[in-house]
N, C-alpha and C positions, 0 to 999 in steps of 0.2 A: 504494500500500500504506500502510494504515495505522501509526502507530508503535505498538508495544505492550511493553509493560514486566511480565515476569516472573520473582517472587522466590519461590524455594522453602528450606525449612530440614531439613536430613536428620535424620532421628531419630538420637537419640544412643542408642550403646550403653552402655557403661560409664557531655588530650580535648584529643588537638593538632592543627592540621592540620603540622605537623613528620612527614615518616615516617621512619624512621630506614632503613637499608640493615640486609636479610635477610642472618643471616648464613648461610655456605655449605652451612652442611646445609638450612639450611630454604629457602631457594632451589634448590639442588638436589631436595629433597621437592616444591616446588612444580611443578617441569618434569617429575620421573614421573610427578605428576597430568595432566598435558596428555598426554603420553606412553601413559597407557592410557585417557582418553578418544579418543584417534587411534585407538587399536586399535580398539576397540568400535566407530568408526565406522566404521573403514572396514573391518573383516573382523569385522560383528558375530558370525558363528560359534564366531568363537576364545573364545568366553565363557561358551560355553553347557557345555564339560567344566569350568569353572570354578566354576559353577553347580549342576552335579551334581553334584562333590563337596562343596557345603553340603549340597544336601539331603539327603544321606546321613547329616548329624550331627544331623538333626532327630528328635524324639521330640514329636508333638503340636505345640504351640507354643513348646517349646522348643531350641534350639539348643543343641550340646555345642561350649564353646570349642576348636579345634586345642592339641594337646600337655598339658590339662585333662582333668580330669573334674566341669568346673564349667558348669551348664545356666545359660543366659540367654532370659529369658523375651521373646519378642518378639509383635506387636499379632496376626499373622497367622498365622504358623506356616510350615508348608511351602508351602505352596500358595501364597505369595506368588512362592514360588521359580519352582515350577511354572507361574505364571501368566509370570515373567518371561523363563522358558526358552520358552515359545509366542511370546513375543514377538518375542525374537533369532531365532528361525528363520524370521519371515516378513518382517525389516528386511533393507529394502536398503543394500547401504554407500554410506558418503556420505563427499562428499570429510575429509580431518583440515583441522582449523582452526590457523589461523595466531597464533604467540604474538605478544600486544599487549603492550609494558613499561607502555602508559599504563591497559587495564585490569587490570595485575598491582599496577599505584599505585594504581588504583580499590580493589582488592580490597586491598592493604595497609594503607590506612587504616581500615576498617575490625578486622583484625585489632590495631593498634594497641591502638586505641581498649577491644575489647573485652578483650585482652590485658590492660588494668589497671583498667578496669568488673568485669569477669566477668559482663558479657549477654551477650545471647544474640540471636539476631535479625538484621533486616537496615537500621534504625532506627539510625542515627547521629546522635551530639548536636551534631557538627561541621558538617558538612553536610547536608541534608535526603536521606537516604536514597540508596538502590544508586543511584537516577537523579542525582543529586546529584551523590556520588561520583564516576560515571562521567564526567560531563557536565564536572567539575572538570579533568576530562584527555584531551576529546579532544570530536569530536562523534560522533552515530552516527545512523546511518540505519535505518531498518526494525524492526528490535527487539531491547533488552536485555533479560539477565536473568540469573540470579544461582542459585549453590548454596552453601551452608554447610557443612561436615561436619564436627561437634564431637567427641573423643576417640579416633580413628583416626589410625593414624601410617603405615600400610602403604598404598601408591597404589593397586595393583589391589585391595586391599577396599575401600578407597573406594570407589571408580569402580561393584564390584561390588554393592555396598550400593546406589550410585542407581540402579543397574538396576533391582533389585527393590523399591527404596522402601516395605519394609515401613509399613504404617499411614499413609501420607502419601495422601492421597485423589486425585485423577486421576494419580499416577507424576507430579508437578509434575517433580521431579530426573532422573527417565528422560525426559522430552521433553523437559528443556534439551540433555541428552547428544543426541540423535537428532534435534532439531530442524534441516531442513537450510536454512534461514533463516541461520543463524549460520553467521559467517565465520572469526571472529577472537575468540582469548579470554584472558583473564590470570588466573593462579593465585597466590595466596599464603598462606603457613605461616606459623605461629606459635605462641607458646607463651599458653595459657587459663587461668588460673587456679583454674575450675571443673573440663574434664575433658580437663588437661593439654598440647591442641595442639587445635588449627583449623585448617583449610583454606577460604579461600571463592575461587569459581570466577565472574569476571563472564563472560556473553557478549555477541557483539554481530554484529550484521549487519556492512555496512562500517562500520570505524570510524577517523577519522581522528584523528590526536592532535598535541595542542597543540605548536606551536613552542617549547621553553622558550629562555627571554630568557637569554642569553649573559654573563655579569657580567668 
């Protein structure tokens, strides 16, 4: 098998290599993120009444915010929804992936970094990129790959939002989630300066990680 490296960046709604320790809330945010990609994989069904009640707040291409009466314009409209709910009814479940500390260091660094940039992307000026990153913390086999999701704080709309990856051209975010290639993954939260918190999600086939040196 070939290696293959894929990085996807979720549409938004709304330079050390030092990483500092996530504090508790946003380590905890980061493990309900793994926590409802597990769902998703392994009882894709559970998703799909999750999913219809979006589409219920759709008007054309826009969406009615919960507990609002403030419309957000999105690329697609309903029918992104609709296409993602045909999707979940014909995925099979697949096993849940296993948390990596060294891809959650992979994916911390970055958050860092952009945490006091305020880019955006998956291009770091530390190391060269997710493959960089990763490779900084472990090795991996078969294939990485990466999700971002910039100004969402709640885990299953996350999670929910890569499902349907409004405007994002082949579901890149929906086939990292469903991809049954990946084994093992690491999540981490932070605060953005642009649109308030970040998530980036690395994945990876097996991934072994580095021995760190004992002082």
């Amino acid at each position: 098998m070939h290696n293959r490296i894929v990085c996807v960046l979720i549409t938004v709604f709304l330079f050390s290599s030092f990483v500092p320790p996530a504090t508790a809330q946003q380590e905890d945010l980061a493990r309900q993120v793994l926590v409802e990609i597990n769902l998703v994989r392994t009882e894709p069904l559970t998703s799909i009444g999750f999913l219809r009640e979006r589409r219920s707040r759709f008007q054309g291409k826009y969406y009615q915010i919960p507990g609002t009466t403030d419309l957000l314009q999105t690329s697609e409209g309903g029918g992104a929804v609709d296409e993602a709910i045909r999707y979940l009814s014909h995925q099979k479940p697949l096993p849940p992936l296993t948390w990596s500390a060294g891809l959650a260091a992979a994916a911390a660094k970055l958050i860092v970094e952009q945490g006091r940039s305020g880019a955006t992307g998956h291009g770091s000026l530390q190391i060269s990129g997710m493959q960089g990153r990763i490779e900084h913390h472990g090795a991996w086999k078969g294939r990485i790959g990466e999700n971002i999701a910039y100004g969402l704080d709640d885990p299953r709309s996350m999670v929910i939002q890569m499902i349907i990856d409004d405007g994002v051209p082949g579901r890149g975010h929906r086939k990292n989630l469903f991809n049954p290639v990946f084994i093992n993954a690491g999540v981490s939260c932070g605060p953005h300066p642009r649109f308030g918190r970040m998530c980036v999600i690395d994945f990876s086939g097996r991934f072994k990680e580095k021995v760190q040196a004992s002082h």
